[in-house]
N, C-alpha and C positions, 0 to 999 in steps of 0.2 A: 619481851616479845614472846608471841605464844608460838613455838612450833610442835608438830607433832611428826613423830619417826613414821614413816608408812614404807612396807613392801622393804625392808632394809636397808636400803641403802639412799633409799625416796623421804625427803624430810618435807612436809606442807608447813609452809610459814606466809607471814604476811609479806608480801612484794614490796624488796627495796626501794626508795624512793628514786633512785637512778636506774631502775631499773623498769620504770612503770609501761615507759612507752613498748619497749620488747616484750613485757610481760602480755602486752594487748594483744598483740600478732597473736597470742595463743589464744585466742575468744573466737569461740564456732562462729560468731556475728559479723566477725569482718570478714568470713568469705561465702557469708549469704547474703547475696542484692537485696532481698526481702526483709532483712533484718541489717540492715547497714544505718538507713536513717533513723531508727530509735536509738540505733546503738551513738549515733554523731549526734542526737540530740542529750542521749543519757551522758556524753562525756561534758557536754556543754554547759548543763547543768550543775559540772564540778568545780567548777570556776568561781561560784557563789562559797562554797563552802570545802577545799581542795584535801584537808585536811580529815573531816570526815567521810568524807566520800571515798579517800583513798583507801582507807582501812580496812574497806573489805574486801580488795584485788590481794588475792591470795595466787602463790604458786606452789606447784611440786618443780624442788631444787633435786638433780639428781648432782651431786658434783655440783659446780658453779654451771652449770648449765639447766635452765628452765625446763622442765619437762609435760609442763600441760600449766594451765591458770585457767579460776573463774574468779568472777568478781559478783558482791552483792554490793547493788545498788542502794544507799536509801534513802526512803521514800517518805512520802508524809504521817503523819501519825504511828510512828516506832512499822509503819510496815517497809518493806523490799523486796527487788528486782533481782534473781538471779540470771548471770549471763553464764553459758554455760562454756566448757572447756572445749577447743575444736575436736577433739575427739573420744569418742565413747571406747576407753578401755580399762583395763586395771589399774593405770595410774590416773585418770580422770576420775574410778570409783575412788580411790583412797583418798585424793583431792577433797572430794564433796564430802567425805567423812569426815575429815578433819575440819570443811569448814562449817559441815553440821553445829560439829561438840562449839565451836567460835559462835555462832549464831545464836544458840542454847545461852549466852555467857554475855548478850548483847540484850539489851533492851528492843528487841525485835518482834513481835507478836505474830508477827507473819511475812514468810517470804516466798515470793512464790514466782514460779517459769511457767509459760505458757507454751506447747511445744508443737509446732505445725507438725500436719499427718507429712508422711508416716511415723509415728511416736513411741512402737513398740517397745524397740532395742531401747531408748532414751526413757523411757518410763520405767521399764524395768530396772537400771539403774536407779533412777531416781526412789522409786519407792523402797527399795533394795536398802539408800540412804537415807532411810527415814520420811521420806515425803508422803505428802496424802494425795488424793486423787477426786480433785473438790469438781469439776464438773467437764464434759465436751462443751467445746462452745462453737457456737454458727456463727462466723461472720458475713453481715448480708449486705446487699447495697443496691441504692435505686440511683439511677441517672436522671436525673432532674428535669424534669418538664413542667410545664404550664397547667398547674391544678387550681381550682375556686373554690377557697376557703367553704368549708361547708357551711351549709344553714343550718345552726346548732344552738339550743338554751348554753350550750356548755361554752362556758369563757377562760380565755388565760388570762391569766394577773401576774405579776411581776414576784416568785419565789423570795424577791427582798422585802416584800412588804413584813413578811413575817420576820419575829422574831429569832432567834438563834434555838433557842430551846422548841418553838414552834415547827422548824422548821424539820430538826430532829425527831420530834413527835410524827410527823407527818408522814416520813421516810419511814419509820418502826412500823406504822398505819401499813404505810404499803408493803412493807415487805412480809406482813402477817400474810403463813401459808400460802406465800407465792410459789410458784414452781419454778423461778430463775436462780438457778444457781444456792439451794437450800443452804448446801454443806456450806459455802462458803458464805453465805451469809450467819451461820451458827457461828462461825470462827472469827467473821470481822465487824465488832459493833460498828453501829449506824455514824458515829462521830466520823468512824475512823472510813469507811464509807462517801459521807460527804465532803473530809479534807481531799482522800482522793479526786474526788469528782472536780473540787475547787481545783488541784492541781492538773489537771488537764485542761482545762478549764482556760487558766493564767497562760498555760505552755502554749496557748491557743493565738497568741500576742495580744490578748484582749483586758484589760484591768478590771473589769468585773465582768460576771458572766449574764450578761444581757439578754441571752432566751432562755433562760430560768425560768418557770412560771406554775404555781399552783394553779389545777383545775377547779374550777368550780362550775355547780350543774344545781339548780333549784334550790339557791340561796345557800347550799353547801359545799365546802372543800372536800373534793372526791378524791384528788391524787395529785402527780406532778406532772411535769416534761421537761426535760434537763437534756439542752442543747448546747455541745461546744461546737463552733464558728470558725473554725479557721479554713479558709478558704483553700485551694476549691471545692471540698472535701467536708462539710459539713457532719457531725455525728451526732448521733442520737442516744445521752450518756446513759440517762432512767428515762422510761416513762410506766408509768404505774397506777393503779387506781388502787381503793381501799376498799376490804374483801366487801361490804355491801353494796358496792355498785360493778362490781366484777359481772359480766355473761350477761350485758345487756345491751351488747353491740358501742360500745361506748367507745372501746378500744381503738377500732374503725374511723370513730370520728377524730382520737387523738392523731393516728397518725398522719391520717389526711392534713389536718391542722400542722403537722411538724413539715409534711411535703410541701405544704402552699406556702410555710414561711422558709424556708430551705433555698426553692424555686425562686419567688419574689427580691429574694439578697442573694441572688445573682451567684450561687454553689451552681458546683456541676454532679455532684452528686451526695445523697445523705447515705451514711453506712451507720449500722448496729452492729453490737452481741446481743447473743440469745443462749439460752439452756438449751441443747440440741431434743431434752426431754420437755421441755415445754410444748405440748403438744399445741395448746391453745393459743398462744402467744404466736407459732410460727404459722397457723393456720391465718390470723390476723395479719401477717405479715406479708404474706405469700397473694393476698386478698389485694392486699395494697399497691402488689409488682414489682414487691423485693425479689433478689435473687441470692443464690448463696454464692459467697466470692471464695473461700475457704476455711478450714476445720481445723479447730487445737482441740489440744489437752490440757486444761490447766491444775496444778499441783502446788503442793506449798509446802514450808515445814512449818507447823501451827500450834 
């Protein structure tokens, strides 16, 4: 078992197995309403595989008695989810240190916290721990009404038609010199990208992801639209074009196209992220009658 002595008398080790439920009570998530149902779907997903998932609920033991716990989640393709400890102090920093060097020691490539404003004080530690500072993000949302498909050469086709290798290609296409989320796209290749996507995707109760769709525009695949479905609540995972057909109002008609299919299957509303520096993307957004619903910070150790 890996422990690490912290603050002297404070030992970080991995969370006994009888001990896992109280260990939770210390996660910042069970006493944010706003973070409660990822956090009951993230435990939900332990069920499938209890064994490793457990291994990354770590605590600070002071004595037999728990003094802070986070837990890393993981996730698909060697990435994860930190939850973070309920409170930001000295034994919550020595925590995340220890479970740094653990992290380092795991076939993890990247894990990362998204932390709603206000993020200061939490960031500071975090980066303090070694974390990086991969982008702000917007999250937006439209409440669904009655739009008519536009009149467009541009067509969606079903993102399965292509091959697996094709489909990866596609995704490299779009993310060339995008301005969503750069850093983090440097950190996390394109594979590991689209298992994500799959993975929310699946979480969505849906066994393939069905609004999947390569664009195409004058006989050419120009980019994608990557839609997960789960009701009522519709998201809008990528959508993207490839740098030659960028700045030519194209955008516009993609999203419209996501609202009139959104609308028609019967959502009550479609939400995004966005790079809060994407200037061009939120100008298209904002076009369309998105709003901002709230603002993170997202960080990783990478």
């Amino acid at each position: 078992m890996t422990r690490c002595s912290l603050l002297g008398h404070i030992v970080a080790q991995p969370c006994p197995s009888h001990r896992q439920r109280e260990a939770l009570l210390h996660l910042a998530a069970v006493y944010d309403p706003a973070l409660q149902p990822a956090l009951q779907n993230a435990l939900t997903m332990t069920k499938a595989e209890p064994n490793a998932h457990w291994q990354g609920l770590w605590v600070a033991m002071d004595g037999d008695n728990i003094a802070a716990a986070a837990w890393v989640q993981p996730l698909a393709n060697q990435t994860a989810q930190l939850w973070l400890p309920k409170q930001n102090n000295a034994i919550a920093r020595a925590l995340l240190d220890g479970l740094q060097d653990w992290v380092n020691e795991q076939p993890i490539t990247l894990c990362h916290v998204a932390l709603p404003a206000p993020w200061a004080a939490w960031e500071k530690t975090l980066v303090e721990s070694g974390m990086r500072v991969l982008a702000t993000l917007e999250h937006l949302v439209w409440r669904c009404q009655t739009v008519r498909m536009p009149d467009t050469s541009l067509t969606l086709h079903p993102f399965e038609e292509l091959t697996r290798t094709q489909q990866l290609a596609l995704l490299a296409r779009v993310g060339e010199a995008s301005l969503d989320c750069p850093a983090l796209r440097e950190a996390v290749p394109v594979k590991t990208l689209l298992a994500g996507f799959d993975a929310q995707a699946t979480s969505a109760m849906m066994p393939t992801p069905r609004h999947w769709f390569r664009l195409e525009h004058q006989g050419e695949t120009i980019g994608v639209l990557l839609l997960a479905t789960q009701q009522p609540r519709w998201s809008l995972q990528l959508m993207g074009l490839v740098p030659e057909w960028r700045g030519q109002g194209l955008g516009q008609v993609v999203i419209q196209q996501a609202q009139a299919l959104a609308a028609q299957c019967g959502a009550k509303r479609l939400a995004l992220t966005v790079d809060a520096q994407n200037t061009p993307a939120q100008r298209v957004y904002a076009r369309a009658g998105m709003k901002k619903e709230m603002q993170e910070r997202l960080l990783a150790w990478c």
